[in-house]
N, C-alpha and C positions, 0 to 999 in steps of 0.2 A: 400966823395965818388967821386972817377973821372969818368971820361965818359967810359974809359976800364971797370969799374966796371958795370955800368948801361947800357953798351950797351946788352947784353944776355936778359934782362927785358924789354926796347925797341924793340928789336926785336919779342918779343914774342909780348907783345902789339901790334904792326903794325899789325903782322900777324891776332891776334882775329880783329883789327879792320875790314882790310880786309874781314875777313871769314863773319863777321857781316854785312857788306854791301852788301857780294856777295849774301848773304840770305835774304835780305832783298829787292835786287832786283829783284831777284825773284818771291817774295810775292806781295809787291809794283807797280812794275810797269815797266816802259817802255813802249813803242807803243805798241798796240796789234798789233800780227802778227809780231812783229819785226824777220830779217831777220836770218835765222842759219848759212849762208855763203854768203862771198860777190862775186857780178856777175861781171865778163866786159863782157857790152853791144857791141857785134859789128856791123857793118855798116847791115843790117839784107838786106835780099834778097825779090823781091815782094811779094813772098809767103809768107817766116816767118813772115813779116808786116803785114799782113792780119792774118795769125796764130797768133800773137803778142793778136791782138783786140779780137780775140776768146778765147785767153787765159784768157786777163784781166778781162773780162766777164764770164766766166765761173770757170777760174782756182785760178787764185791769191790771193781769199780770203781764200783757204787754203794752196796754194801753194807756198805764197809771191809773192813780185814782181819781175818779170823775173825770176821765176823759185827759189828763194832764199831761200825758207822756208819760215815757222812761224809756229805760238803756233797751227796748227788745221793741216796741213800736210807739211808733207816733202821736202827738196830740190828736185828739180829734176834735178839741176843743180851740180850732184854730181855721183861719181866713180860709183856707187849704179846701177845708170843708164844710163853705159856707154851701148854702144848699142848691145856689146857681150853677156852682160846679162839681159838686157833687150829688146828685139826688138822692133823695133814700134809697131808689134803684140800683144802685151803684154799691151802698151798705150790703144790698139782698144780695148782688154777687158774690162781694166780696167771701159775705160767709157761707154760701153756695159752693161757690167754684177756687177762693181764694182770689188774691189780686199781684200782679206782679208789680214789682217793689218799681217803683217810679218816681216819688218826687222827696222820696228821704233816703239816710242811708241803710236803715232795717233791714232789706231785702226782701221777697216775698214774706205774702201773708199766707198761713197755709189755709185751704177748708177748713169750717169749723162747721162736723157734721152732728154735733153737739147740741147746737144751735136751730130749732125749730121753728116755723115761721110765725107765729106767736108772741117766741123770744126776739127774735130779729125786730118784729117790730115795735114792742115792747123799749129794746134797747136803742132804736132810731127815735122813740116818742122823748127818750132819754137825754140822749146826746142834743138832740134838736134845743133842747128846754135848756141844757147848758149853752149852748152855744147861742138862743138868743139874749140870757143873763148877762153873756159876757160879751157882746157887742157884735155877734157874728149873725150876719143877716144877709138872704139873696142876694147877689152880685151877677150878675147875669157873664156867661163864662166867655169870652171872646179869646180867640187864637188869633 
């Protein structure tokens, strides 16, 4: 048998290989909280720097670092929450009142009474300053 003959059967191989590890990564492991998108970090302004410390302290363990995601909540460093559709308004709830779990699989967000209004906006001067670095700018929100 030549390699033309055996390569349609290698192929398929690879592929289960593949599928196999990618299911098994899953299962297995990885860092917890490993990231759902990658961030650039830019030169951040006095504020967000201070927003930054308030984040990592209260936010990052479900939010990842700098806003990235992971396994307990969502990027915020994504289209999601560009600011046409989500205002900083929306932020202030969130860590108000909590927000119920709507466009990821996470599920609610609880209150975080933690979180003073200082911090909150601190940590939206943050987020903001990520999300323009990485290409996420007003979209005006239409249903």
């Amino acid at each position: 048998m030549n390699i033309k003959e055996k390569l349609p059967g290698l192929v398929v191989a690879g592929f289960m290989i593949l599928g196999v590890g990618i299911l098994a990564s899953k299962f297995i492991g990885g860092p917890e909280n490993s990231s759902l998108v990658s961030v650039k970090v830019p030169t951040l302004s006095a504020a967000a720097q201070k927003g930054k410390l308030a984040f990592d302290a209260n936010c990052a363990a479900c939010h990842g670092a700098n806003g990235s995601g992971g396994d307990k909540g969502p990027p915020l460093v994504h289209d999601i929450y560009n600011p046409g559709h989500h205002g900083d308004e929306s932020f202030i709830v969130a860590v108000r009142t909590g927000v119920r779990g709507h466009h990821w699989k996470f599920g609610n967000m609880p209150k975080q009474p933690q979180v003073g209004p200082e911090d909150a906006t601190a940590i939206i001067r943050y987020v903001r300053e990520l999300q323009l670095a990485n290409g996420i700018v007003f979209k005006a929100h239409r249903m």
